[in-house]
PDB file of N, CA, C and O in Angstrom:
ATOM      1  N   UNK A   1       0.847  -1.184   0.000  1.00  0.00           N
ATOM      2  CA  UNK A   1       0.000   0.000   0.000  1.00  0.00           C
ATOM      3  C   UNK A   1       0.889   1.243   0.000  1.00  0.00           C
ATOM      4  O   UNK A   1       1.920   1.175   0.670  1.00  0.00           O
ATOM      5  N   UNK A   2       0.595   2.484  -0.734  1.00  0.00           N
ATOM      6  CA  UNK A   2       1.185   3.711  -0.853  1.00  0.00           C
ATOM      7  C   UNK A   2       1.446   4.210   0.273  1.00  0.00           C
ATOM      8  O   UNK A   2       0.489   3.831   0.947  1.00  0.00           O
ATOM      9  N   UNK A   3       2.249   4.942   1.082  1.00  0.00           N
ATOM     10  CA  UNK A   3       2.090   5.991   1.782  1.00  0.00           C
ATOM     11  C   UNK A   3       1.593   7.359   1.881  1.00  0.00           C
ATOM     12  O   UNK A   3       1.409   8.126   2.826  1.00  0.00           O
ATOM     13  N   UNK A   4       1.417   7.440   0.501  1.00  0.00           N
ATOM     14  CA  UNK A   4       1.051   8.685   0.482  1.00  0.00           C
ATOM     15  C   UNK A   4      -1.115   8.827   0.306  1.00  0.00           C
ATOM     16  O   UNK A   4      -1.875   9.777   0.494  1.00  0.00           O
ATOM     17  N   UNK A   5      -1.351   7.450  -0.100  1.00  0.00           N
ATOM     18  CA  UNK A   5      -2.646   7.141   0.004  1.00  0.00           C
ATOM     19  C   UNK A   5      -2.756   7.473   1.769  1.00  0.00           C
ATOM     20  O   UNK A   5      -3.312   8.453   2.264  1.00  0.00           O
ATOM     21  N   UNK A   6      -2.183   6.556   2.380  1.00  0.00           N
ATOM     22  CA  UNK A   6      -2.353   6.219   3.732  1.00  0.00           C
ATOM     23  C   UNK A   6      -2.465   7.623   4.292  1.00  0.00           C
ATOM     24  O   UNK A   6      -3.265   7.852   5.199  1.00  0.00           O
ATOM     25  N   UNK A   7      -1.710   8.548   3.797  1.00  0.00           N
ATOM     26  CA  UNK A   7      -1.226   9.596   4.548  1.00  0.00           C
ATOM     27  C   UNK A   7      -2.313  10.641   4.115  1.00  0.00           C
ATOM     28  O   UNK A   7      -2.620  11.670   4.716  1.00  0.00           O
ATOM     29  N   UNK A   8      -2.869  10.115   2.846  1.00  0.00           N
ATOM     30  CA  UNK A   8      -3.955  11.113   2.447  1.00  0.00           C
ATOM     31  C   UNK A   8      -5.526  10.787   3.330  1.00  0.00           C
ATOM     32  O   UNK A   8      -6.393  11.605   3.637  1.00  0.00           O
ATOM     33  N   UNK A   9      -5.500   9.744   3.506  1.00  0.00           N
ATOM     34  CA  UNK A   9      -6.632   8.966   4.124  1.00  0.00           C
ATOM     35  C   UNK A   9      -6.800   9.386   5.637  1.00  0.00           C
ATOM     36  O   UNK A   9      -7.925   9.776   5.949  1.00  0.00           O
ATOM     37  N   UNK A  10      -5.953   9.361   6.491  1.00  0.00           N
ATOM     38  CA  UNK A  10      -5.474  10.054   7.952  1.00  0.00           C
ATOM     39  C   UNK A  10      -5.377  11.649   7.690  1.00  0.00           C
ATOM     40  O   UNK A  10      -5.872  12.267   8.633  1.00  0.00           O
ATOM     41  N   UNK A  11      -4.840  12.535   6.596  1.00  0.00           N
ATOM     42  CA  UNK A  11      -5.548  13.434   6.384  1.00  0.00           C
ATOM     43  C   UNK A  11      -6.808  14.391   6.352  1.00  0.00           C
ATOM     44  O   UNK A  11      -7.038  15.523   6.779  1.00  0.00           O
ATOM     45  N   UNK A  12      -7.728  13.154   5.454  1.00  0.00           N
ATOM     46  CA  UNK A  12      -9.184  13.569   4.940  1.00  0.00           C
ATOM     47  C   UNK A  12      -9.564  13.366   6.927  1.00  0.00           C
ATOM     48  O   UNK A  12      -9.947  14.324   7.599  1.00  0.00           O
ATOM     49  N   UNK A  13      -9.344  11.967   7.508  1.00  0.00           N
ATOM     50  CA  UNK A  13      -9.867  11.909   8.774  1.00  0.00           C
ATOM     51  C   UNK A  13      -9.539  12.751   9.473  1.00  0.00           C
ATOM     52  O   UNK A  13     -10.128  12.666  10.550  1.00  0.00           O
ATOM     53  N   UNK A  14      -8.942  13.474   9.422  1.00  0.00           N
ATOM     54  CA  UNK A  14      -8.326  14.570  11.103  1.00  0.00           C
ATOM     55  C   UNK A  14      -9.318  16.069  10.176  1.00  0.00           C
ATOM     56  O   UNK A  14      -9.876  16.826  10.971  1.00  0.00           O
ATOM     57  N   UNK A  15      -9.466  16.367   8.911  1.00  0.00           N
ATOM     58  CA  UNK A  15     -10.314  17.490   8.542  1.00  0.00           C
ATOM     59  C   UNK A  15     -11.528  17.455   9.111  1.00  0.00           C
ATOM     60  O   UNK A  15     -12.113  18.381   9.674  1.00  0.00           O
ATOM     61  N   UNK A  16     -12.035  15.881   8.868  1.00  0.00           N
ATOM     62  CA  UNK A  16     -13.905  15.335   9.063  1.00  0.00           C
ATOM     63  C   UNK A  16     -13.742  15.522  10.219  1.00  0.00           C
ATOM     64  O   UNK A  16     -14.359  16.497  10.648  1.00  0.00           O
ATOM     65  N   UNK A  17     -13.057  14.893  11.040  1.00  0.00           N
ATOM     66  CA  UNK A  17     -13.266  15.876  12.722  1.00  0.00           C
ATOM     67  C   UNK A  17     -13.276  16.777  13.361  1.00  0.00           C
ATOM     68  O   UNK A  17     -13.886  17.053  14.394  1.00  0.00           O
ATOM     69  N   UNK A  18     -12.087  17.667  12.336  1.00  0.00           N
ATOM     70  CA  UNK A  18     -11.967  19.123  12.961  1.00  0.00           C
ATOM     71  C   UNK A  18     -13.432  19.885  12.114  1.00  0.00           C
ATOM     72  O   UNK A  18     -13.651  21.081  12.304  1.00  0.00           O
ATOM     73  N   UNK A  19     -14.304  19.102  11.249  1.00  0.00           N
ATOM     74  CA  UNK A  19     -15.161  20.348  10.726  1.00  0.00           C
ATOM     75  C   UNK A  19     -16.361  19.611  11.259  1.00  0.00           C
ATOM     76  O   UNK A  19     -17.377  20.283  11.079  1.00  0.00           O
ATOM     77  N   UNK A  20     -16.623  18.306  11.932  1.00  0.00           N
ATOM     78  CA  UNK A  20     -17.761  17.435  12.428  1.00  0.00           C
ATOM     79  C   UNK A  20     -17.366  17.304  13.512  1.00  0.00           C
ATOM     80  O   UNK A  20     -18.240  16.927  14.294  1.00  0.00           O
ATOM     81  N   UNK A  21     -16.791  17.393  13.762  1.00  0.00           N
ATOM     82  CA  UNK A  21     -16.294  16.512  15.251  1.00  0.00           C
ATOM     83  C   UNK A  21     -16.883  15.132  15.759  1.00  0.00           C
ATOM     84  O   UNK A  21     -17.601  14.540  14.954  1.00  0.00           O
ATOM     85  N   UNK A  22     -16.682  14.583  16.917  1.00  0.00           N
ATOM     86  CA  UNK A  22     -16.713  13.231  16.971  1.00  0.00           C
ATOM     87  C   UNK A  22     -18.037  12.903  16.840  1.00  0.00           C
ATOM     88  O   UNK A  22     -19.026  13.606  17.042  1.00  0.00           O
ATOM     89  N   UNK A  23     -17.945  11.639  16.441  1.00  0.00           N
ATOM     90  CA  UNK A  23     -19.591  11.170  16.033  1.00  0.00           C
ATOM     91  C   UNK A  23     -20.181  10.667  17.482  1.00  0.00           C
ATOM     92  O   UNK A  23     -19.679  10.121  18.464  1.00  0.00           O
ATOM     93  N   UNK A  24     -21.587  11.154  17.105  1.00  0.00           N
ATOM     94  CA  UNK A  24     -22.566  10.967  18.378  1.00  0.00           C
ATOM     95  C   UNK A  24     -22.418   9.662  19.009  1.00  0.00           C
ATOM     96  O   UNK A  24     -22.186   9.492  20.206  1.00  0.00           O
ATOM     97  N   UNK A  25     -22.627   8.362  17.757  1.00  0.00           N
ATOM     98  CA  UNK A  25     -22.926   7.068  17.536  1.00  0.00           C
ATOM     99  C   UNK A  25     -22.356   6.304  16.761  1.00  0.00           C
ATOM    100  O   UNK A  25     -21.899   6.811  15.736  1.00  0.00           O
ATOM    101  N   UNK A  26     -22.198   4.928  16.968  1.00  0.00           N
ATOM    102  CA  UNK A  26     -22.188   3.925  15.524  1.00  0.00           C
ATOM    103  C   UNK A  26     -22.662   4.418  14.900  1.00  0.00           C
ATOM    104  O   UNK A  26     -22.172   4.991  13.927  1.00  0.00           O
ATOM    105  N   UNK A  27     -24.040   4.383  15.279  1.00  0.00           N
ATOM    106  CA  UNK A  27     -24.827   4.248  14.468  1.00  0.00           C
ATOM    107  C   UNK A  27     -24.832   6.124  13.052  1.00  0.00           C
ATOM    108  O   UNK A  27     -25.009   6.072  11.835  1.00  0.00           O
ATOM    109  N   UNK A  28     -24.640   7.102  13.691  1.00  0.00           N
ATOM    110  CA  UNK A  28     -24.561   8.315  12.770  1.00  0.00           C
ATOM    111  C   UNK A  28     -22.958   7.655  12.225  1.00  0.00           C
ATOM    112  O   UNK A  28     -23.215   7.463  11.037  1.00  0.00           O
ATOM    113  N   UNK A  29     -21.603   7.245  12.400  1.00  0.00           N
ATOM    114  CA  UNK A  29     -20.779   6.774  11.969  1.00  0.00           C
ATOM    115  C   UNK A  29     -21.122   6.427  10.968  1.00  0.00           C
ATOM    116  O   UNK A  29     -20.694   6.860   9.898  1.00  0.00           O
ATOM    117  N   UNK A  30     -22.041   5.497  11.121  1.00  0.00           N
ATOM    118  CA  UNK A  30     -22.746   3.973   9.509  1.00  0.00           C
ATOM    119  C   UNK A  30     -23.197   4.741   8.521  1.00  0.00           C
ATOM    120  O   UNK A  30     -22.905   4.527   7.344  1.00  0.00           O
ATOM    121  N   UNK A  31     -24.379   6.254   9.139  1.00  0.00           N
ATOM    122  CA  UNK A  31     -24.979   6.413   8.169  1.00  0.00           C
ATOM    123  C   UNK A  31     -23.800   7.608   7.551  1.00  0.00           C
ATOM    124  O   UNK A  31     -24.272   8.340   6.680  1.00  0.00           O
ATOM    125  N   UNK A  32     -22.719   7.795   7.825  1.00  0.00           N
ATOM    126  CA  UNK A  32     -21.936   8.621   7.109  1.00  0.00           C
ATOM    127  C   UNK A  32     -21.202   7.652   6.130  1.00  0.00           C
ATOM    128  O   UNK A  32     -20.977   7.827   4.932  1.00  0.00           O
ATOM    129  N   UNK A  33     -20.903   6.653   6.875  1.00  0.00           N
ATOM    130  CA  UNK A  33     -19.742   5.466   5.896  1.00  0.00           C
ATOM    131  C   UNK A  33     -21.086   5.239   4.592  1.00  0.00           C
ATOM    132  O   UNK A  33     -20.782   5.604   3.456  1.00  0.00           O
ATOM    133  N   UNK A  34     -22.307   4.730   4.784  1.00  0.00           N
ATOM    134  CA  UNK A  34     -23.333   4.520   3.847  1.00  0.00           C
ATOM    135  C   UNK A  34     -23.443   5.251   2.648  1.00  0.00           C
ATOM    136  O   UNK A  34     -23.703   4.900   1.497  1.00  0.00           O
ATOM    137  N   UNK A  35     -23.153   6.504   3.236  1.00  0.00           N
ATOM    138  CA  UNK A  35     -23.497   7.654   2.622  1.00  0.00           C
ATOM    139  C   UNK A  35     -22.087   7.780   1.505  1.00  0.00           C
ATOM    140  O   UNK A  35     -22.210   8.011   0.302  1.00  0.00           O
ATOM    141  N   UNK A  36     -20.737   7.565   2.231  1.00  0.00           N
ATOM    142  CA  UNK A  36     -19.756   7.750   1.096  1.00  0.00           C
ATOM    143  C   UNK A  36     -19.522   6.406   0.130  1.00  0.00           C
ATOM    144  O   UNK A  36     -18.843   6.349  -0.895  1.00  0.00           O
ATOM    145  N   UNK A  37     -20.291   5.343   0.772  1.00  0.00           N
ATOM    146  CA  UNK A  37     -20.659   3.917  -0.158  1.00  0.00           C
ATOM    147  C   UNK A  37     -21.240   4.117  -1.535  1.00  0.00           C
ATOM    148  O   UNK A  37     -21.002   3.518  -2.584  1.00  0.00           O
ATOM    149  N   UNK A  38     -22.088   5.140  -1.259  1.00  0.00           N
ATOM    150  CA  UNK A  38     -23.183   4.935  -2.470  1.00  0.00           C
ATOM    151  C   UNK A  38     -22.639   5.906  -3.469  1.00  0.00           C
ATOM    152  O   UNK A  38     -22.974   5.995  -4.650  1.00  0.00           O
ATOM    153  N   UNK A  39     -21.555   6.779  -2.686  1.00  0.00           N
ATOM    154  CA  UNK A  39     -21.123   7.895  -3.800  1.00  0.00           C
ATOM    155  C   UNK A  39     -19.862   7.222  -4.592  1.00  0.00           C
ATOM    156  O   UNK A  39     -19.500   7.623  -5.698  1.00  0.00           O
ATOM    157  N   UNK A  40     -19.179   6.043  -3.820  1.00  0.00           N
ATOM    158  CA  UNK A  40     -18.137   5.183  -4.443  1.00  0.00           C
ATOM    159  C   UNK A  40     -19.023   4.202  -5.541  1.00  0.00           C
ATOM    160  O   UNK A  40     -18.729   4.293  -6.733  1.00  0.00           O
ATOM    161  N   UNK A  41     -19.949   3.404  -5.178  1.00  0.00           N
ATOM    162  CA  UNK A  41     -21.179   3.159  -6.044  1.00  0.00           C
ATOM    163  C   UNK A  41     -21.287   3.578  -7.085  1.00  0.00           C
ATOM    164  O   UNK A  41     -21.195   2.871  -8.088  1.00  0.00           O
ATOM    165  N   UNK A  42     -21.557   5.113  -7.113  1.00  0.00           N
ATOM    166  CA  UNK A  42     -22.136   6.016  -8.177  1.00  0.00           C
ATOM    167  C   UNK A  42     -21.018   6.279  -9.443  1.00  0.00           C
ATOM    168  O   UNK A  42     -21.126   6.413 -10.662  1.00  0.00           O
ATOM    169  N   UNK A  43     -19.643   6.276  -8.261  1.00  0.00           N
ATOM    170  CA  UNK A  43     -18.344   6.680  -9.565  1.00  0.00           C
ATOM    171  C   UNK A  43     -18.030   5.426  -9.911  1.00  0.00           C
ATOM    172  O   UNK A  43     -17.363   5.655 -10.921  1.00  0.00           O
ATOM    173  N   UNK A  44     -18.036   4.483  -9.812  1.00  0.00           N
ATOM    174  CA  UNK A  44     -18.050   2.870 -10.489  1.00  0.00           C
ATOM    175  C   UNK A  44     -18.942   2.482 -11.199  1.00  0.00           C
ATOM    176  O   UNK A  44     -18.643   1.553 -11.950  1.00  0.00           O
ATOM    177  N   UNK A  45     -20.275   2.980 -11.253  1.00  0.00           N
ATOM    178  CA  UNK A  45     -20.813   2.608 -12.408  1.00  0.00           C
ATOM    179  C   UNK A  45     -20.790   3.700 -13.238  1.00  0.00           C
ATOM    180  O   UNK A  45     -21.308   3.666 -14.354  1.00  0.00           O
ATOM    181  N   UNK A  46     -20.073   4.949 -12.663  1.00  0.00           N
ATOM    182  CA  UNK A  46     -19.945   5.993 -14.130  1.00  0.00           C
ATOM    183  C   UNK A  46     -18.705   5.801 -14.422  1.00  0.00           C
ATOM    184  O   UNK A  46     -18.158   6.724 -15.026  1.00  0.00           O
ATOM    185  N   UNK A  47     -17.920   4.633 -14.112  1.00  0.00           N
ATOM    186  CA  UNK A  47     -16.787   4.734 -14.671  1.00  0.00           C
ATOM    187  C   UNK A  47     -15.376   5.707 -14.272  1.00  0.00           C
ATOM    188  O   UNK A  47     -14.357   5.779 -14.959  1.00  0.00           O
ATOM    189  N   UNK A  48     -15.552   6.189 -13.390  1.00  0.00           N
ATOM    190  CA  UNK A  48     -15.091   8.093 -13.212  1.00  0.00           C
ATOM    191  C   UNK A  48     -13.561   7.299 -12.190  1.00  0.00           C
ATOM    192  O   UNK A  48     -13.549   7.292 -10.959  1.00  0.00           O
ATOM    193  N   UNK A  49     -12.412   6.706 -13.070  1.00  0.00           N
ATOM    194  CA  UNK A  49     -11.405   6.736 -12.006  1.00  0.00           C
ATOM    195  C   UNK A  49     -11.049   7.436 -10.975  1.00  0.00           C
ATOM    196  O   UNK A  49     -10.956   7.079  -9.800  1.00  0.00           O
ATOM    197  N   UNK A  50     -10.805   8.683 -11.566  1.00  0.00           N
ATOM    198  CA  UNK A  50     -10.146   9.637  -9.795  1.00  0.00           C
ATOM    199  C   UNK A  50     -11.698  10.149  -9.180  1.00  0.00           C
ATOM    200  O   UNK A  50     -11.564  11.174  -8.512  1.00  0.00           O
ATOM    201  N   UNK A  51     -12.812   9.772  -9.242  1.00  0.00           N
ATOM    202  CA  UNK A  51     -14.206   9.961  -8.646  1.00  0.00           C
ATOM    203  C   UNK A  51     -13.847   8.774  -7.691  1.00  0.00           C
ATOM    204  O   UNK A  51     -14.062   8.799  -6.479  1.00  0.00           O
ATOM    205  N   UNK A  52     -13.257   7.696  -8.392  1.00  0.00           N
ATOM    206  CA  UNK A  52     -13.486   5.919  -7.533  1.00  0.00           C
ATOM    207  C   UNK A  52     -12.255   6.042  -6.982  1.00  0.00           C
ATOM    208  O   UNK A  52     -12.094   5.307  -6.008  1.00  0.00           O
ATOM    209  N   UNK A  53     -11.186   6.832  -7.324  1.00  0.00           N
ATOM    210  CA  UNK A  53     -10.261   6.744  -5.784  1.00  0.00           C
ATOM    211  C   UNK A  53     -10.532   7.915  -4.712  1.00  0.00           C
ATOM    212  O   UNK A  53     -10.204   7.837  -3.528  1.00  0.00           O
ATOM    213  N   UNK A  54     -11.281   9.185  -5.402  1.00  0.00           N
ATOM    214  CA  UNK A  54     -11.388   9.999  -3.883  1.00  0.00           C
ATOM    215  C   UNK A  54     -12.381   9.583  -3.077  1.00  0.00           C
ATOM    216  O   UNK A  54     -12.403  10.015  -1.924  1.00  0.00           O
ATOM    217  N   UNK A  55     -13.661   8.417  -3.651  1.00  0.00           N
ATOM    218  CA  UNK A  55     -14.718   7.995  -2.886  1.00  0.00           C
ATOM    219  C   UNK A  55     -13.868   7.031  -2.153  1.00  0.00           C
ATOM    220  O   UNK A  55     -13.985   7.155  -0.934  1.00  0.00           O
ATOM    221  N   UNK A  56     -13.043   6.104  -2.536  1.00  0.00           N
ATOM    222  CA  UNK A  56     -12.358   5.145  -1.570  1.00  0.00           C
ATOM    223  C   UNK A  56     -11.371   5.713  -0.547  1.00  0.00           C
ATOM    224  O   UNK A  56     -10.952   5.001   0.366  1.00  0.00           O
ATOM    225  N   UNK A  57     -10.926   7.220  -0.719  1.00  0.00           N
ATOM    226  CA  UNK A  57     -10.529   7.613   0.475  1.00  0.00           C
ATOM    227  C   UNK A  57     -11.797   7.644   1.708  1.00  0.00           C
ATOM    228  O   UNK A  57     -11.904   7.465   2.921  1.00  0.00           O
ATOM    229  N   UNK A  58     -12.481   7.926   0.764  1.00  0.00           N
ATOM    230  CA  UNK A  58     -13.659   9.205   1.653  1.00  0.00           C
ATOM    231  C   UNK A  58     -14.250   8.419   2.526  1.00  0.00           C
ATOM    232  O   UNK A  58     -14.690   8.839   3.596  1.00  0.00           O
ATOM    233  N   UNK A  59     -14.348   6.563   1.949  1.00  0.00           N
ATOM    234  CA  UNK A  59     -14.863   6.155   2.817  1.00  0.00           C
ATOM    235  C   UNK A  59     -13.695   5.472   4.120  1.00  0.00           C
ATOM    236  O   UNK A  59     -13.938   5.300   5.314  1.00  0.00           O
ATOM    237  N   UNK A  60     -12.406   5.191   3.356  1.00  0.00           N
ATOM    238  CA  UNK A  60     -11.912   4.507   4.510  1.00  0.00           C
ATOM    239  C   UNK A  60     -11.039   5.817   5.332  1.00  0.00           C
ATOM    240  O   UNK A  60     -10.096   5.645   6.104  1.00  0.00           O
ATOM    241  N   UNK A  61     -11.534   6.914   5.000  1.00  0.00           N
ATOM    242  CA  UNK A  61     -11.356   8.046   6.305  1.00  0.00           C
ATOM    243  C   UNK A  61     -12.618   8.142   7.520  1.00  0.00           C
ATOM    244  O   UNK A  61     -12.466   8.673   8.620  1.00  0.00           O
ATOM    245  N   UNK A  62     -13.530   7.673   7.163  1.00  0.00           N
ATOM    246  CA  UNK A  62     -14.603   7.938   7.942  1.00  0.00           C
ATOM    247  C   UNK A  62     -15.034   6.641   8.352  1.00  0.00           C
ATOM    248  O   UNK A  62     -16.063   6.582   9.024  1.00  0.00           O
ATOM    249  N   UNK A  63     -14.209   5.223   7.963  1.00  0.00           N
ATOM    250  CA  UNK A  63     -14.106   3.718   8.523  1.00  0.00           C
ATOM    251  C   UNK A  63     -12.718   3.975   9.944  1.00  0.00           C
ATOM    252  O   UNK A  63     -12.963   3.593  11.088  1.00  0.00           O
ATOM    253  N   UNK A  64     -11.790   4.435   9.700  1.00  0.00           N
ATOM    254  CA  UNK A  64     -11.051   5.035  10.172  1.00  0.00           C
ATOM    255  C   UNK A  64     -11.002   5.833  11.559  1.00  0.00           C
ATOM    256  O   UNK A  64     -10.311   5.700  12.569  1.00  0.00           O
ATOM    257  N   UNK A  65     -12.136   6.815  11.148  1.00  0.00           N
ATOM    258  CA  UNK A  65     -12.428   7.534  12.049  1.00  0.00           C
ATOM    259  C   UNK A  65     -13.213   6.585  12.983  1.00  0.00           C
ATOM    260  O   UNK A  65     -13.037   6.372  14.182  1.00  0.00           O
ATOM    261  N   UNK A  66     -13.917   6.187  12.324  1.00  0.00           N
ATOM    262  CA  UNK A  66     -15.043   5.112  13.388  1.00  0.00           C
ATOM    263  C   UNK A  66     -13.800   4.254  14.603  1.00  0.00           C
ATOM    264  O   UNK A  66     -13.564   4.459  15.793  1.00  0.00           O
ATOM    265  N   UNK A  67     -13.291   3.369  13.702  1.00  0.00           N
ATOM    266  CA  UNK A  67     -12.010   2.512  14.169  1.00  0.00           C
ATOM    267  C   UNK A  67     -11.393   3.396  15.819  1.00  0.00           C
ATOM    268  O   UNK A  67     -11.632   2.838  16.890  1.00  0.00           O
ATOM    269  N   UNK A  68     -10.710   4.610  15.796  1.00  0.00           N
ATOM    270  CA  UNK A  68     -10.748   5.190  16.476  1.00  0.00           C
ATOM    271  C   UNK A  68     -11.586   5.606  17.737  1.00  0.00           C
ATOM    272  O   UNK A  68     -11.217   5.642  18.911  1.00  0.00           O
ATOM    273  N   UNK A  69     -12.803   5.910  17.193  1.00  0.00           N
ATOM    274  CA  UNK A  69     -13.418   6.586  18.268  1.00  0.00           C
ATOM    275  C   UNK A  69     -13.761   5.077  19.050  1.00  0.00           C
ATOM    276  O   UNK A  69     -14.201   4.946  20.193  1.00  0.00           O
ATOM    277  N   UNK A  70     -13.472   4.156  18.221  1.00  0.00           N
ATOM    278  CA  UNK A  70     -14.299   2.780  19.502  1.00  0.00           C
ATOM    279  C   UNK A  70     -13.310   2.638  20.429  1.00  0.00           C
ATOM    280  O   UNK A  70     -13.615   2.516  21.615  1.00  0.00           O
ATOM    281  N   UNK A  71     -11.815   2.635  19.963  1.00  0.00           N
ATOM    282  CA  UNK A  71     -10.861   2.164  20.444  1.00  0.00           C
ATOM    283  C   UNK A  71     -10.414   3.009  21.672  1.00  0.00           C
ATOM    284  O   UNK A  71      -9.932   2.582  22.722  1.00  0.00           O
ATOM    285  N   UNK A  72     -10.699   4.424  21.286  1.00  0.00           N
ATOM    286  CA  UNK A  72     -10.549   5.303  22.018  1.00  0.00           C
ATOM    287  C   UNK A  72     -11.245   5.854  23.430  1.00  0.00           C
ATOM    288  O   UNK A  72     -10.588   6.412  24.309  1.00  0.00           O
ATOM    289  N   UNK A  73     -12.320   5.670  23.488  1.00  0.00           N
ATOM    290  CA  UNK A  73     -13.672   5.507  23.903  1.00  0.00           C
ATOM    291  C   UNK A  73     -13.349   4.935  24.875  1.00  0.00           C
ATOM    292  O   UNK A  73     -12.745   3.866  24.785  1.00  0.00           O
ATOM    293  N   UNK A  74     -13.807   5.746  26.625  1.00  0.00           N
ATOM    294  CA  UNK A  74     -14.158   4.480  27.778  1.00  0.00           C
ATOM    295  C   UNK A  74     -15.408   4.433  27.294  1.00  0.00           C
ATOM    296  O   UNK A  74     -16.055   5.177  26.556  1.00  0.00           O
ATOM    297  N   UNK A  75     -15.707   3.062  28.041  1.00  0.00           N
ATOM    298  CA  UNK A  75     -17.125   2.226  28.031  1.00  0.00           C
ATOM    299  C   UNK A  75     -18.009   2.583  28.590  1.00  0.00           C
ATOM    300  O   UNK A  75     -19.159   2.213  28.351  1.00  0.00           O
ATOM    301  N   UNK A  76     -17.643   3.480  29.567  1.00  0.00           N
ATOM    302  CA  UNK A  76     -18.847   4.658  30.516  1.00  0.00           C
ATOM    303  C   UNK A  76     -19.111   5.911  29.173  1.00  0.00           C
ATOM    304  O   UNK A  76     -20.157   6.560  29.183  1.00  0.00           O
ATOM    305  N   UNK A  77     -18.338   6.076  28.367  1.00  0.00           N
ATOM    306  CA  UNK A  77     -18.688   7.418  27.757  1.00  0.00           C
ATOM    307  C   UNK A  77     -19.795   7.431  26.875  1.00  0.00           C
ATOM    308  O   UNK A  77     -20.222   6.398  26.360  1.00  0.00           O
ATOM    309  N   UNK A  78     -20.407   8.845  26.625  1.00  0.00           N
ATOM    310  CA  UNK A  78     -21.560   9.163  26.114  1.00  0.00           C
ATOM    311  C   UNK A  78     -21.617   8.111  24.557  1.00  0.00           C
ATOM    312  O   UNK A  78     -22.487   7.266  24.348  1.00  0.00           O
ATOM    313  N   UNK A  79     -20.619   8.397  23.740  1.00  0.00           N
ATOM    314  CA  UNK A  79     -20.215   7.909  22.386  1.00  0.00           C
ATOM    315  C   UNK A  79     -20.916   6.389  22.689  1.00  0.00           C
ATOM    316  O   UNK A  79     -22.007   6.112  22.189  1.00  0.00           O
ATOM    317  N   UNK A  80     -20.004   5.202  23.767  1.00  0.00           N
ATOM    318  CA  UNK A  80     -20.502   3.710  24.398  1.00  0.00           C
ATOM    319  C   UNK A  80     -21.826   4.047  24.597  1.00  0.00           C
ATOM    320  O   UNK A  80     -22.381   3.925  23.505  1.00  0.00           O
ATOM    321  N   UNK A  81     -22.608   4.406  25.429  1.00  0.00           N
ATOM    322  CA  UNK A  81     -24.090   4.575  25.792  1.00  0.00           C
ATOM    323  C   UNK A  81     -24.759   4.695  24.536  1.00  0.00           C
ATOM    324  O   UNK A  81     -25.562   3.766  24.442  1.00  0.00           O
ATOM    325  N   UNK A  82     -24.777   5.343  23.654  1.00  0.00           N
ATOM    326  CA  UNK A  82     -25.418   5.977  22.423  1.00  0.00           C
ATOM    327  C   UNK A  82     -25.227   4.987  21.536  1.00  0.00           C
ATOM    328  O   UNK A  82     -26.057   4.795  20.647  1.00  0.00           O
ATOM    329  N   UNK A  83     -24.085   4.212  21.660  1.00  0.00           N
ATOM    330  CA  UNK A  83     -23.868   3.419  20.746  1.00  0.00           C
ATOM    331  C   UNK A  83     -24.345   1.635  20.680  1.00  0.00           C
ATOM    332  O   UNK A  83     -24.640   0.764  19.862  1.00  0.00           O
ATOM    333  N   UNK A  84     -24.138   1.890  22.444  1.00  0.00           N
ATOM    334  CA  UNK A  84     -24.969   0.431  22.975  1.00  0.00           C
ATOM    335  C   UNK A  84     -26.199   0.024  23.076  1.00  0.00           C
ATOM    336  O   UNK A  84     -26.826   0.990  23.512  1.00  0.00           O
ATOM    337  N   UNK A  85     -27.081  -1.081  22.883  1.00  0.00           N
ATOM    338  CA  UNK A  85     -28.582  -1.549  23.321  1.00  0.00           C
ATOM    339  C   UNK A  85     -28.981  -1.933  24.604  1.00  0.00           C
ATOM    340  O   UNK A  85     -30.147  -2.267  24.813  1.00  0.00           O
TER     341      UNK A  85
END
């Protein structure tokens, strides 16, 4: 794998936080990852190469981000509660 992908990917993630900040939930997490799914989706069936690599950042910055906030996360915190059944 590139470094400079990697480095672009940990990039896009530290922007989505500083302009969203941390996600409420999994569950708002999913519907953001969903959301950059269908736009990677959209540039694969239009064919659109650099559309289908900035959607594959876009999503594994905001898979990423998720990755993080679980890991990061005590199990008492609001993020765990919101996120648990």
């Amino acid at each position: 794998m590139h470094d400079d992908i990697m480095h672009e990917i940990e990039e896009r993630a530290a922007l989505s936080a500083g302009r969203y900040g941390p996600f409420a939930s999994t569950h708002e997490a999913l519907g953001v990852a969903l959301e950059e799914w269908d736009e990677l989706r959209a540039a694969i069936h239009s064919n659109k190469l650099g559309s289908v690599e900035m959607e594959c950042i876009d999503l594994a910055a905001v898979l990423l981000r998720l990755a993080h906030h679980c890991r990061s996360m005590p199990p008492d915190s609001r993020f765990a509660h919101r996120s648990g059944k």
